[in-house]
Steps between C-alpha positions, in 0.01 A plus 500: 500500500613810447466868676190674494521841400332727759640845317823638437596471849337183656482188437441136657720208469319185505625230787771348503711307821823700353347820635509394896886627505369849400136484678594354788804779639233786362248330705731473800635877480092559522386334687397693849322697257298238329439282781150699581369538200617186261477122587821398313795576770325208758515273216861560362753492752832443263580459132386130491210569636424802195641232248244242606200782528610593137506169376188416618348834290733455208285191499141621564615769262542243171134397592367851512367505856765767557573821309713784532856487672773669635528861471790626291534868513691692248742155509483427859284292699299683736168246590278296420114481401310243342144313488440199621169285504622233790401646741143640323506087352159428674327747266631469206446833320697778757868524546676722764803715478800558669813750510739598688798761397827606702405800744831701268254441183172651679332758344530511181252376349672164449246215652170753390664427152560135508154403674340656220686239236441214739143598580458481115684223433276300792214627259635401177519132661168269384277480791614787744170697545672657844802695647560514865760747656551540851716669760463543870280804583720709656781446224409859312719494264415157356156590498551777308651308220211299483220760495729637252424244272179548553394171710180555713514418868336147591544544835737484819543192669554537851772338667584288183914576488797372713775684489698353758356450800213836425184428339413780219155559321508403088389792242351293214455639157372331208479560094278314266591488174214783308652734716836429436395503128336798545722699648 
């Protein structure tokens, strides 16, 4: 597979295991940072650990239940965002999305930009009627991006997060396909 152009800037490098000696350190260097808003640092704890985590969605990727990648940023990775129906597999027809970008790579417009080419790729799949996004309600700035995008808020979800040992209430935000279409 090959990149997929976001614009001139951006653009997202499918999976591949070879990337966990480049993920994994960015992921280290941020990770006090990421740890309350992103899932990933509890699940990767060293380069192995990436390489098998990458493997596994280098894999799901060749059967398109994953899209997007990592984030490559004027020729540096930067993140990562990408659909995924696993863990939306019970319905069938929604996929949800998730990012995360290095807190030195904040703010520019840089994850807003990529969502929107996943969030259309996840349309352009057969079968995907629906788009989840979500972030943890007090997480402004994530929010942001998605109401950016233009997703409308499902609901919040009280108490639905763990970040380490704190409990955190869920912003949900969906997109069905007209309005994506639409927009």
């Amino acid at each position: 597979m090959s990149d997929i152009v976001v614009d001139p800037d951006i653009s997202l490098r499918p999976y591949t295991p070879e990337h966990a000696e480049l993920l994994s350190p960015l992921l280290e260097a941020n990770r006090a940072y990421l740890e309350p808003w992103v899932r990933l640092p509890g699940l990767v704890a060293d380069v192995e650990s990436y390489r098998n985590v990458l493997s596994e969605l280098q894999e799901r990727q060749s059967r398109g239940e994953v899209g997007g990648g990592s984030i490559v940023y004027r020729g540096e990775l930067v993140g990562d965002v990408n659909f995924d129906g696993g863990f939306w597999a019970s319905t069938g027809h929604a996929v949800g999305i998730s990012y995360w970008i290095t807190e030195k790579f904040q703010g520019r417009g840089i994850v807003t930009r990529a969502c929107e080419r996943v969030v259309t790729l996840a349309f352009e799949t057969p079968g995907i009627a629906k788009v989840e996004l979500s972030a943890a309600a007090h997480n402004k700035r994530s929010r942001r991006i998605i109401e950016r995008l233009g997703f409308r808020l499902d609901g919040v979800l009280r108490s639905e997060l763990k970040r380490r040992d704190d409990l955190h209430d869920l912003a949900v935000y969906s997109m069905l396909r007209p309005e994506w279409l639409a927009r």
